[in-house]
C-alpha positions as CSV (number, residue, x, y, z in Angstrom):
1,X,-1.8,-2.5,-7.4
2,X,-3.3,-5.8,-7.7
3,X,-5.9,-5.4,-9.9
4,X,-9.8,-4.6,-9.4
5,X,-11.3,-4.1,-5.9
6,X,-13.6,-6.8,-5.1
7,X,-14.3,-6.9,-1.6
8,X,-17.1,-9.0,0.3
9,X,-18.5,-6.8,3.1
10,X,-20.8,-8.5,5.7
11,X,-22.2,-7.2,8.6
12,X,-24.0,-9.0,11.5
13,X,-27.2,-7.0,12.9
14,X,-27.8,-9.6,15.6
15,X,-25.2,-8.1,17.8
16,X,-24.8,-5.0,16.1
17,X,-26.8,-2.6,18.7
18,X,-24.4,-4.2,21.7
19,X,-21.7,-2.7,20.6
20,X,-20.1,-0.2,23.0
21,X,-18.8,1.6,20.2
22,X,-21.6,4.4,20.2
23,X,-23.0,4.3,16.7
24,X,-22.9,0.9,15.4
25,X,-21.5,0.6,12.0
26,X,-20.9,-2.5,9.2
27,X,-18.2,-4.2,8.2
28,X,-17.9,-1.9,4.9
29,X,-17.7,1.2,7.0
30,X,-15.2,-0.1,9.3
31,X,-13.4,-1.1,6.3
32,X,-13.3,2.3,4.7
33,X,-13.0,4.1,7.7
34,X,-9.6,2.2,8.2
35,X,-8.5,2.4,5.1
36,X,-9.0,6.3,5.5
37,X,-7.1,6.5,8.6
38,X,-3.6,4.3,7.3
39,X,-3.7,7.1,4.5
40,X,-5.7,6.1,2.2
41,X,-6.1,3.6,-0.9
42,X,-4.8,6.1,-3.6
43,X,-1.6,7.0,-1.9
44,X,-1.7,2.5,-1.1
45,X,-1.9,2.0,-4.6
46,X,1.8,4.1,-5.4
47,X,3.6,2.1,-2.5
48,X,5.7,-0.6,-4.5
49,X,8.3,-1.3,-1.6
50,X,8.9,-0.5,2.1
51,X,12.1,-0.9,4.0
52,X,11.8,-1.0,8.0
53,X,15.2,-0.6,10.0
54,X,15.1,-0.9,14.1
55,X,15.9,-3.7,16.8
56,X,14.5,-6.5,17.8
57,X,13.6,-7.0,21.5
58,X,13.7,-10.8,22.6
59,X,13.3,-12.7,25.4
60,X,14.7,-16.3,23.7
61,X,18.1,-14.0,22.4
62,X,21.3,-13.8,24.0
63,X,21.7,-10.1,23.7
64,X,18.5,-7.6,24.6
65,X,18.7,-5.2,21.2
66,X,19.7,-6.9,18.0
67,X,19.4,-4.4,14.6
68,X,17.8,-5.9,11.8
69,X,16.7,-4.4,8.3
70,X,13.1,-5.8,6.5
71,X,12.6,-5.3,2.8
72,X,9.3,-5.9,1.2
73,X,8.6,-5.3,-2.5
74,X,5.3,-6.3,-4.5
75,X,4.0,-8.3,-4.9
76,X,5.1,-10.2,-1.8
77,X,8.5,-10.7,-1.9
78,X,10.4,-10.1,1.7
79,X,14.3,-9.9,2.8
80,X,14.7,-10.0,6.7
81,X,18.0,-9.6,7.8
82,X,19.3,-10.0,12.0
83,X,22.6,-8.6,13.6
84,X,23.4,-10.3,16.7
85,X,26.7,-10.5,18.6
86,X,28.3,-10.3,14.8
87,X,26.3,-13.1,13.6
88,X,23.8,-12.0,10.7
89,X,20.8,-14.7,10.0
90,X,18.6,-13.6,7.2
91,X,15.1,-14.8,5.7
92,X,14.4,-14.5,2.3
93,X,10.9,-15.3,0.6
94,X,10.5,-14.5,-3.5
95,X,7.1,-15.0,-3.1
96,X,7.0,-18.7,-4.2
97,X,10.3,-20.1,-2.0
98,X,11.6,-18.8,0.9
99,X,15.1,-19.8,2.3
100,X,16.8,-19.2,5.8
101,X,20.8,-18.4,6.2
102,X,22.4,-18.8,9.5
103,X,25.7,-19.6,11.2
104,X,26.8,-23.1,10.3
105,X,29.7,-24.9,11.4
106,X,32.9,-23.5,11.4
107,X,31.5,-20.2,11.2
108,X,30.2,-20.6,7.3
109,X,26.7,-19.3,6.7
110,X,24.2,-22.3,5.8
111,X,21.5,-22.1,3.5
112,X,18.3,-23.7,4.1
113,X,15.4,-23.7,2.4
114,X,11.8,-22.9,3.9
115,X,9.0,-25.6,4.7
116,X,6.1,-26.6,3.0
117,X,4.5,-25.2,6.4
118,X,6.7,-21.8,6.1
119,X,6.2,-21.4,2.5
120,X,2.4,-21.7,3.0
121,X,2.5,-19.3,5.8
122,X,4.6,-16.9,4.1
123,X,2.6,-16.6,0.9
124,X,-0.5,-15.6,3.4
125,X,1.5,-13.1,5.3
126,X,-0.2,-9.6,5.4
127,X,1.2,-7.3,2.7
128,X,3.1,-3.7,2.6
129,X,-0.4,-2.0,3.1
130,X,-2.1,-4.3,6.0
131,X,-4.5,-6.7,6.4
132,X,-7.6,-4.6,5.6
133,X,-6.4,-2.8,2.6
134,X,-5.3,-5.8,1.3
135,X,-8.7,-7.4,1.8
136,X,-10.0,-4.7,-0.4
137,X,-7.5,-5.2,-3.1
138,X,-7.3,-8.9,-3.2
139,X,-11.1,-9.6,-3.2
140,X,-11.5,-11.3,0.2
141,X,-14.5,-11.5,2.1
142,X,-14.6,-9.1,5.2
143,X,-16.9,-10.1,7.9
144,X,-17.6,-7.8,11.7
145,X,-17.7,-10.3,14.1
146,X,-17.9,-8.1,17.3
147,X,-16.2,-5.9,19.2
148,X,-13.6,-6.6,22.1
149,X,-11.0,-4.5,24.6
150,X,-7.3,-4.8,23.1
151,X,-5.2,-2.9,25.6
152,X,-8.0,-1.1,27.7
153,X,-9.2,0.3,24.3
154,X,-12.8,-0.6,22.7
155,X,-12.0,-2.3,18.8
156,X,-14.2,-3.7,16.4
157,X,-13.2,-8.0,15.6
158,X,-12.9,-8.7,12.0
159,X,-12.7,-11.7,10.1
160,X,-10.8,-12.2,7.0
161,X,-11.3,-14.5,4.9
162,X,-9.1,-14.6,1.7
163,X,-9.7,-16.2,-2.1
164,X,-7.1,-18.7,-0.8
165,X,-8.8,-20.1,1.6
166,X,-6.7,-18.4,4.7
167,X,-9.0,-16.7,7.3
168,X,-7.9,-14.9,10.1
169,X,-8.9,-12.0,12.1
170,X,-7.9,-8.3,13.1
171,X,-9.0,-6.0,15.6
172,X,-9.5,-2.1,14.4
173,X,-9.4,0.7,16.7
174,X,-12.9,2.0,17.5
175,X,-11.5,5.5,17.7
176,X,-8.9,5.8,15.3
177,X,-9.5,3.5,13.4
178,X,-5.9,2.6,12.8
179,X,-4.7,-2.1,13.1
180,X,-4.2,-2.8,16.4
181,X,-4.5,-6.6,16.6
182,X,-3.9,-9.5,14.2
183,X,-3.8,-12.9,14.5
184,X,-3.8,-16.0,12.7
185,X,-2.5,-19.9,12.1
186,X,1.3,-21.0,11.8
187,X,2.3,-24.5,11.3
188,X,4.9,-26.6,12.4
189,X,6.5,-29.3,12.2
190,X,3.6,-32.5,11.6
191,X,1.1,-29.7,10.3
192,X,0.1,-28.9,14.1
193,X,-1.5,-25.2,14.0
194,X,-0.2,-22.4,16.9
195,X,-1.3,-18.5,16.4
196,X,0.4,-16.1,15.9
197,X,-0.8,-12.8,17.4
198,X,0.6,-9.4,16.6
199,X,0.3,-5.7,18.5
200,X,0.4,-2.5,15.8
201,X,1.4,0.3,18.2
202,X,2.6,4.1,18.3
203,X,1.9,4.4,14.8
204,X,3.6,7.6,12.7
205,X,2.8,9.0,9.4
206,X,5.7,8.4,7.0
207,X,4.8,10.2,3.4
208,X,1.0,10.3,4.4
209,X,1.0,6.8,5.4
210,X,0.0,5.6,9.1
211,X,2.4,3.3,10.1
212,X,3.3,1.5,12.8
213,X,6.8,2.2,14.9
214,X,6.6,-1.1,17.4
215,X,5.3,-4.2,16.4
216,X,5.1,-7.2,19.2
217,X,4.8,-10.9,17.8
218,X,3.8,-13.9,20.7
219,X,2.9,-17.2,19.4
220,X,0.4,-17.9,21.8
221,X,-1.8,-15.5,24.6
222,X,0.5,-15.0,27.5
223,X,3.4,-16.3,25.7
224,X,7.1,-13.7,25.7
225,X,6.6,-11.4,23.1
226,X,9.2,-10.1,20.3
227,X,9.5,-6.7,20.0
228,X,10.5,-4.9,16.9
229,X,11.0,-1.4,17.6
230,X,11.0,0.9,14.4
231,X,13.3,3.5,14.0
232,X,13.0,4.5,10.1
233,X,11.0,3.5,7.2
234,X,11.9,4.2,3.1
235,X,8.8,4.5,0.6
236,X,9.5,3.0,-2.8
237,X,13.5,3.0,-2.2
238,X,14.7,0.7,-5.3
239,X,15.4,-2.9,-4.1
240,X,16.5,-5.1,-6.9
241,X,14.9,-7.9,-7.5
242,X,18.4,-10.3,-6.9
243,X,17.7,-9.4,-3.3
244,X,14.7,-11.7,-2.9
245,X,16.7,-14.8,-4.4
246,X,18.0,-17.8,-3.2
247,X,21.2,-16.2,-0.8
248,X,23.3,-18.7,-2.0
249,X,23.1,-18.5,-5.8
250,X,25.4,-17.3,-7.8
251,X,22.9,-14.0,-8.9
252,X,21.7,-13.3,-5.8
253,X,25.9,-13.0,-4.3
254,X,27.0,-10.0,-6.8
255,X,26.1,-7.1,-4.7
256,X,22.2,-6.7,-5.5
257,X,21.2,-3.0,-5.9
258,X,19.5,-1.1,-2.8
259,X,18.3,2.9,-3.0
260,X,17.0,4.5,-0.1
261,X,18.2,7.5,-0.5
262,X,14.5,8.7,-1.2
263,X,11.9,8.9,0.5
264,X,13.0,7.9,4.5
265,X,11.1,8.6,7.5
266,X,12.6,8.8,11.0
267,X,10.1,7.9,13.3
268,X,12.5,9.6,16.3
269,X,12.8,8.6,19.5
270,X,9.4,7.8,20.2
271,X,9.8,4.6,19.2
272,X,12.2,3.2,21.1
273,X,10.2,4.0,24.5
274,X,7.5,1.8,23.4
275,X,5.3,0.0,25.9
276,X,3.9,-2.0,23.5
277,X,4.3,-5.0,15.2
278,X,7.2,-6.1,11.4
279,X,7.0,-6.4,11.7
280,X,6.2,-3.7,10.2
281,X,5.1,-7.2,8.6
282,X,3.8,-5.1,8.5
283,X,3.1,-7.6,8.7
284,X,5.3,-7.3,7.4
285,X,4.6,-7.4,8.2
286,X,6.1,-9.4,12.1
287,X,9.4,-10.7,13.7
288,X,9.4,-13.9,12.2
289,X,13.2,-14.8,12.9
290,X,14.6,-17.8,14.5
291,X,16.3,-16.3,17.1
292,X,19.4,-18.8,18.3
């Protein structure tokens, strides 16, 4: 998918005994073991898009539910589109530029381009198969910090850091196995850095992948989180690649093609009674939406 596998694994031995995790393993076993449980890195490597439909749960919103629809396609290209009260905002990133459309005055969707701060944050932004298999894909170093409680559960701390320069960290299920923590650096507006930190919960197996079917988004511990509840999930539908343009060029407005006829999983009811990211954002994979 991106080339050869080139992946750093470092383990620390001066805690490694401490952890409550019965037998102590490296950073290259957590690693694979994770990898294992999302579905493994052959069925990974024939993923090319994913397309996540549900609602959004928000605090900051007018409304409690709002549907949206996320598109991904490799290699990290993403189209996030928001239905609320009959408004629709949309983000769109082509993997170098990213641009915002909202509700402008009189009622005329605005275009707005991305950041420098959004662009750089949206070019870091985990990729259709999560942070770890990623890691292994895109030859970042991977580094087992420790191990901490994530909602009464015992998880093993990692620390990613990527080619780029990005690092950040996720927390892996000691039991499972499976993403059940992220978080890392935005920036606003003067360059000043807030984290983001995401929940992976409930997670379903869509065409032998593990994914997740609720996905929670705060920008800080203690902060309102967004929800983004799940409700089905397309494998390698066809996205064209107009999609992922600039919304208000003259390409990108005659009707794009999108396929998901093949390949959709309903993740059923289970998701909408979540206690509990998209995001799928997945990382997506996360809600990251301006919600007005």
């Amino acid at each position: 998918m991106r080339g050869a596998v080139a992946v750093a694994l470092l383990s620390v031995p001066a805690w490694a005994n401490a952890l409550d995790v019965g037998t102590a393993l490296t950073a290259d076993q957590v690693v694979s073991r994770n990898i294992a449980a999302r579905g493994g890195m052959e069925a990974w490597a024939k993923v090319r898009t994913l397309v996540w439909v549900g609602h959004l749960q928000s605090l900051r919103a007018s409304v409690p539910s709002m549907p949206f629809v996320l598109e991904q396609k490799l290699p990290n290209k993403t189209r996030f589109e928001l239905n609320a009260l009959n408004e629709r905002t949309m983000r769109v990133f082509d993997g170098e530029q990213g641009w915002k459309v909202r509700q402008g005055r009189g009622g005329m969707p605005e275009t707005v381009p991305y950041s420098a701060q959004e662009v750089i944050y949206a070019r870091q932004e985990r990729a259709l198969d999560g942070d770890v298999v990623d890691a292994a894909l895109n030859g970042s170093a991977v580094a087992l910090e420790g191990s901490d409680q994530v909602d009464g559960r015992t998880t093993y701390r990692l620390a990613i850091s990527s080619p780029s320069g990005d690092r950040h960290h996720v927390w892996i299920d000691a039991q499972t196995f499976l993403d059940v923590k992220s978080e890392r650096n935005s920036y606003g507006a003067g360059g000043v850095a807030r984290p983001v930190i995401i929940f992976y919960r409930d997670y379903k197996e869509i065409d032998g992948l593990m994914l997740p079917s609720s996905i929670e988004t705060a920008s800080a511990p203690g902060a309102p989180a967004d929800k983004m509840v799940i409700e089905r999930v397309t494998v390698n539908a066809v996205l064209d690649d107009r999609m992922f343009m600039n919304p208000a060029s003259d390409r990108a407005r005659r009707r794009p093609t999108r396929d998901v006829g093949a390949g959709t999983g309903d993740v059923g009811p289970a998701a909408g009674s979540m206690s509990s990211s998209g995001a799928a954002s997945n990382n997506v994979s996360r809600a990251d939406v301006e919600v007005r």
